[in-house]
N, C-alpha and C positions, 0 to 999 in steps of 0.2 A: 462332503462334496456337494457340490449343488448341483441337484438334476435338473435335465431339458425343461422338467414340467413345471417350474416354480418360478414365477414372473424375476424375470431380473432386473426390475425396474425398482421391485423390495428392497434389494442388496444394493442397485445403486444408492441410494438414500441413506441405507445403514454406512456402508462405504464413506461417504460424503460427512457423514454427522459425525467421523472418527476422526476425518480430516479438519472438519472446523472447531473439534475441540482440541486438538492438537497444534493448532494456531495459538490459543492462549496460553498452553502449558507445555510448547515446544521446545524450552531450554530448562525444564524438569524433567521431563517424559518423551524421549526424544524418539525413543521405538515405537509410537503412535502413528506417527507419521509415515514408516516405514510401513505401518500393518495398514496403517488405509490405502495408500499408494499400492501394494500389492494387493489388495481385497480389490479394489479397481480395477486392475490387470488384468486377472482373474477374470473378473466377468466379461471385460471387453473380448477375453480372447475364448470366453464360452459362446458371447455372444457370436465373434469374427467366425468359430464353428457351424452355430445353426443360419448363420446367413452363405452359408458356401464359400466362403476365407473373401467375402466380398464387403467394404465396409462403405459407404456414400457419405463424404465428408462436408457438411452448411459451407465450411471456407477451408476448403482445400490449400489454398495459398499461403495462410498463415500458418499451418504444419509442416508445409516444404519451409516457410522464412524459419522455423525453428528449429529446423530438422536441418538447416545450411548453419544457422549459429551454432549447431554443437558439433557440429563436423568443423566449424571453424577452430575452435575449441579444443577438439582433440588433434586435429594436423597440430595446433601450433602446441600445443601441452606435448606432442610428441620431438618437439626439438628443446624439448626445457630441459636441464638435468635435475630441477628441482621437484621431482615426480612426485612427490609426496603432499607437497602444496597443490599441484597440479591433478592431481586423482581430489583432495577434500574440495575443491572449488567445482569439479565434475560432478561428485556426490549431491554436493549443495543446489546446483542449478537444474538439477536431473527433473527434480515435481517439473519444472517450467516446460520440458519436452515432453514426459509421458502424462502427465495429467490431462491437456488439452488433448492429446492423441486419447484418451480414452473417454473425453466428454464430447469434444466436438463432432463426433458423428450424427447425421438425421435419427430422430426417434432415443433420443438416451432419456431426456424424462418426459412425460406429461405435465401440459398446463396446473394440473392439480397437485401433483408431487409435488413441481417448483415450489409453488406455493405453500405447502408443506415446507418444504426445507427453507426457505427465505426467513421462514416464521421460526423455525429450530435456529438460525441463524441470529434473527433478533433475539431474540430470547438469550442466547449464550451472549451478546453484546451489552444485554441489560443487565444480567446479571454480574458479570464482570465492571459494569458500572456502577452497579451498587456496590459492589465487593470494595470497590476504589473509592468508592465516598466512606462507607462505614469505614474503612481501614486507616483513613487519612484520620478521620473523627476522634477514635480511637487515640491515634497516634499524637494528637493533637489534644485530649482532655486528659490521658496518663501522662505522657512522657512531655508536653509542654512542647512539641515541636511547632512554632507557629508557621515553617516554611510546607507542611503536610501538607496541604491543597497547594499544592504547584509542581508542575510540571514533574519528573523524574519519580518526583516522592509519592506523586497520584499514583502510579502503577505498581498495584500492588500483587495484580494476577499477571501480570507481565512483563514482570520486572524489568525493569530501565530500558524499555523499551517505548519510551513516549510517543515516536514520530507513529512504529504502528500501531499503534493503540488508536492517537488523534484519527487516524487514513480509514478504522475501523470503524470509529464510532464516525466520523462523517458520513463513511456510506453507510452506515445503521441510520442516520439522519436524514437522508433522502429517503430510504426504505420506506420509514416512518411516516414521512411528510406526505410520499405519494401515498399508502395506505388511506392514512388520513382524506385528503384529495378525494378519492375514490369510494369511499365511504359514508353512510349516512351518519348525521350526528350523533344519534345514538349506541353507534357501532365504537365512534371514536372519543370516548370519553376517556379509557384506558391508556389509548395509543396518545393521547394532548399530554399525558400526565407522562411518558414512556419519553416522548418529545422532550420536554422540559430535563427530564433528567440528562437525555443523552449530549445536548445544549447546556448543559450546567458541567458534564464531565469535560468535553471538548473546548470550553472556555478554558478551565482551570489546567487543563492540560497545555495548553496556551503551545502549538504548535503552530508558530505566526502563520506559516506558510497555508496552512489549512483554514485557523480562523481566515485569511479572507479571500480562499477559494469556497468558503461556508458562502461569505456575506456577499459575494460577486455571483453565486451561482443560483443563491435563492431570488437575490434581485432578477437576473433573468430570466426566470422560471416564473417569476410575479407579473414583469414586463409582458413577457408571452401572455399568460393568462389573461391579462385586463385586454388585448386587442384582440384576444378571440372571445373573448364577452364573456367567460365562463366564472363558475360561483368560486367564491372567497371578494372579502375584502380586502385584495394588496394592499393598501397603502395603511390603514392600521395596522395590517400586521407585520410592515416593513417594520412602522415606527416602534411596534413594541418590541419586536425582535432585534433591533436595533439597540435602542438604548438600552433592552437589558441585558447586550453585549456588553455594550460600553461600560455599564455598573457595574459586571464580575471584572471586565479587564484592570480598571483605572481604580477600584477601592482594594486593589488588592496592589500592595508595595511592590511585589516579587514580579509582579505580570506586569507593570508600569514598566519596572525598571528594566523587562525584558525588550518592551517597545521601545525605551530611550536607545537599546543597545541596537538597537536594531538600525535609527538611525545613524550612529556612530559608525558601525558597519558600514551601512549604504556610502559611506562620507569614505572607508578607509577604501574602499574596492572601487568608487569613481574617482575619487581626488588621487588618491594611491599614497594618502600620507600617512604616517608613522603613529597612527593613535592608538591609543587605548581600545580594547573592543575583547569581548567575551567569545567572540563567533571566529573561526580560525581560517571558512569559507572564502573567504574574498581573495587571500594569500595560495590556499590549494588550487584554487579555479584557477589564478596567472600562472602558479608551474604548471597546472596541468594543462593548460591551452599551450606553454611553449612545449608539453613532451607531445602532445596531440601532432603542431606544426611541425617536430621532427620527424614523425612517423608516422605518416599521414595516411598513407596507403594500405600498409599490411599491420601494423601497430606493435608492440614491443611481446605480447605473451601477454596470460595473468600474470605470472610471477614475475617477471620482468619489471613489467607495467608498475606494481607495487611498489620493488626494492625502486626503482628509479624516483618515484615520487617521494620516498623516505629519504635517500640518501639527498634527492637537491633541498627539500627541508632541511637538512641537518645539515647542510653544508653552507645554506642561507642563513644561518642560524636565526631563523625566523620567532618570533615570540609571540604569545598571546598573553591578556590581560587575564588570569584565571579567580580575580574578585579581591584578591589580598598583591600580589607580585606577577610579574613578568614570567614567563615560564613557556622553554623551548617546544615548540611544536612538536615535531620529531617524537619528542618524550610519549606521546599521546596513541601513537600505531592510527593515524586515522587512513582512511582510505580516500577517496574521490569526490565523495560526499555529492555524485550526481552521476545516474547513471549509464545515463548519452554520454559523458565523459568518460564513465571510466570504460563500456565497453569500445567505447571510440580509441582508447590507449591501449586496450586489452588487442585488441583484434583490426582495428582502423577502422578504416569509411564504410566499407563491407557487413562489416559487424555493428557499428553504430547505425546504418541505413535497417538493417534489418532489425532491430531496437523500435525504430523511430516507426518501421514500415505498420509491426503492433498495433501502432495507437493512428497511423493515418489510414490505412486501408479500411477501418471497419467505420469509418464517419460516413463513408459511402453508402452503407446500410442502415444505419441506426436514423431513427429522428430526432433531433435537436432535445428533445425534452425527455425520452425515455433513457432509464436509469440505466441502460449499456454506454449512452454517448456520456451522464453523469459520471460514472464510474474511472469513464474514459480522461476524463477533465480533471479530477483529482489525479486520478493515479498521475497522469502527465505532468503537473507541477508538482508533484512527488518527486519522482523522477530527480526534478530540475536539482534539487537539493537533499537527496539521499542517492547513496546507491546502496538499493534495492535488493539486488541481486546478492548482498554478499550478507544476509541473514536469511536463516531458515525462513522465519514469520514471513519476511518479505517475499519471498521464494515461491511459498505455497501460500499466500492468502492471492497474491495476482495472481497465481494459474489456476485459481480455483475461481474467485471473481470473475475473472476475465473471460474464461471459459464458457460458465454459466451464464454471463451477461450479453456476449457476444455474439454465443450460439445459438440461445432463447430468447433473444431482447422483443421478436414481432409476441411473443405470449406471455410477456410479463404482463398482468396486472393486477398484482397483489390484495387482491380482495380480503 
């Protein structure tokens, strides 16, 4: 048991370091996450003890908006008869309500902890970086795989989970960059070398959507910098950050021919014609915008929500192009693939506003260039084209992020 006399601010930390390695190995070791989540509890509610059952919240408002999404959640899971779907989807979204309810209080870490933990955080990202390169390497001088550095095949601590991987190592990328920033030369000899790797994974992971909230976010960050006069030279390191973007993406066949697809896509979801295309997106967004327009207000259920976007797939008998033939959608279980839509289906305008209210309420606080309103930026066009919400990883890396970034953004400075 932990007594009165023993800082809880130690536990916090130990708690938090369970939960962020629980993020990369959350579909092997899935009771990790359980035991940080409750190790968290725990303290908050030794803590809710020696402050007199009294807690003072940074932003009160976004624990009511989360704390009205899962009452959203269980009223309507309570008119499902499919309770069993409806209890795992509960389970699953649970870190997103008790996590922030146990970080976001005043006084959860000091300046110097954060800083600590940010540092245990890159670190588990690096490593995991490496793992993904030696692993591909590997895979690539034994078994002859030439497709190993690319995208799906790259993960190899996370299995086939590329989108969070890519969302990982981005914000390990600013993490880094601001370090850097902040830092004497000497300091950052490590972290240049730490940089390059996690920019070498992030290419080859080729999550389009990321590369270029990468390459739109550093430019603004550059932009900022040169009109407040401060040290770096932006425009060299535009250029070389730049082209040796462009070098990993365009010599590599598999990451080309992802871009080509990409147009093809753009061309199937604005023209609306009948192409070829690897990406299934453009086809879920138009049914899911007409089941949006039918249920606009209170929204159909999770489960609901689901079976209705399967069955008008399958009824559409919609295809995609899967590299060799044709091949029904439907076949595939996908979900929403964005998730302003899907809790906008799940739950309607209510539930979607409260989504969306996450990411706009706290712009009000953060300053343009600190890595809470960065974090903010990513996750948001994340969103646009994943839904989030219905993988653990996703589940508990934003409510652990978000939390941290949101509630300590005035004391970050990663020294």
């Amino acid at each position: 048991m932990i007594r009165s006399s023993v800082n809880l601010e130690h536990h916090r930390i130990i708690a938090l370091i369970l939960a962020f390695v629980s993020i990369f190995i959350s579909d092997s070791i899935k009771g990790l996450t359980f035991t940080s989540i409750l190790y968290l509890g725990l303290i908050f509610l030794i803590h809710l003890y020696h402050n007199g059952f009294k807690i003072k919240y940074n932003y009160l408002s976004i624990i009511v908006a989360l704390n009205l999404f899962f009452l959203m959640l269980v009223i309507r899971g309570a008119c499902s008869l499919n309770y069993k779907f409806v209890l795992k989807d509960l389970i699953l979204k649970l870190p997103l309500l008790l996590i922030p309810t146990f970080i976001m209080h005043k006084g959860f870490l000091s300046k110097v902890k954060l800083n600590y933990l940010i540092n245990f955080f890159l670190i588990i990202a690096l490593i995991s970086a490496t793992l993904d390169l030696l692993g591909s390497l590997i895979d690539n001088i034994l078994f002859n795989q030439s497709g190993s550095f690319f995208y799906k095949d790259l993960t190899h601590l996370m299995t086939n989970q590329a989108f969070y991987k890519s969302w990982i190592y981005l914000t390990s990328f600013f993490l880094i960059e601001k370090k850097i920033y902040n830092n004497s030369y000497i300091k950052n000899k490590a972290w240049y070398f730490y940089l390059i790797l996690i920019i070498f994974s992030i290419l080859l992971l080729l999550s389009r959507v990321f590369i270029i909230i990468m390459i739109v976010t550093y430019i603004i960050i550059l932009i900022n910098r040169v009109f407040k006069s401060q040290r770096i030279s932006p425009l060299v390191t535009l250029f070389l950050f730049t082209l040796f973007s462009l070098l990993i993406i365009f010599s590599n066949k598999y990451s080309k021919k992802r871009f080509n697809d990409l147009v093809l896509e753009a061309k199937s979801f604005l023209i609306k014609k009948n192409q070829k295309n690897t990406n299934p997106r453009a086809h879920i967004w138009n049914i899911g915008a007409s089941i949006i327009k039918s249920n606009f207000i209170k929204g159909l259920g999770v489960d609901m929500a689901d079976n209705v976007l399967k069955s008008r797939l399958k009824s559409n008998q919609i295809k995609l192009w899967n590299g060799s033939e044709m091949e029904l959608i439907y076949k595939r279980n996908f979900n929403y693939h964005n998730q302003f839509m899907q809790s906008f289906a799940e739950l309607g305008f209510i539930g979607f506003s409260l989504i969306l209210y996450l990411f706009i309420y706290p712009l009000f606080k953060v300053k343009p260039n600190d890595i809470a309103f960065i974090f903010l930026f990513i996750s948001f066009f994340g969103f646009l084209t994943e839904s989030v919400f219905e993988r653990q990883a996703g589940v508990l890396y934003f409510s652990i992020m978000y939390s941290l970034f949101i509630n300590l953004e005035k004391e970050i400075s990663l020294q």
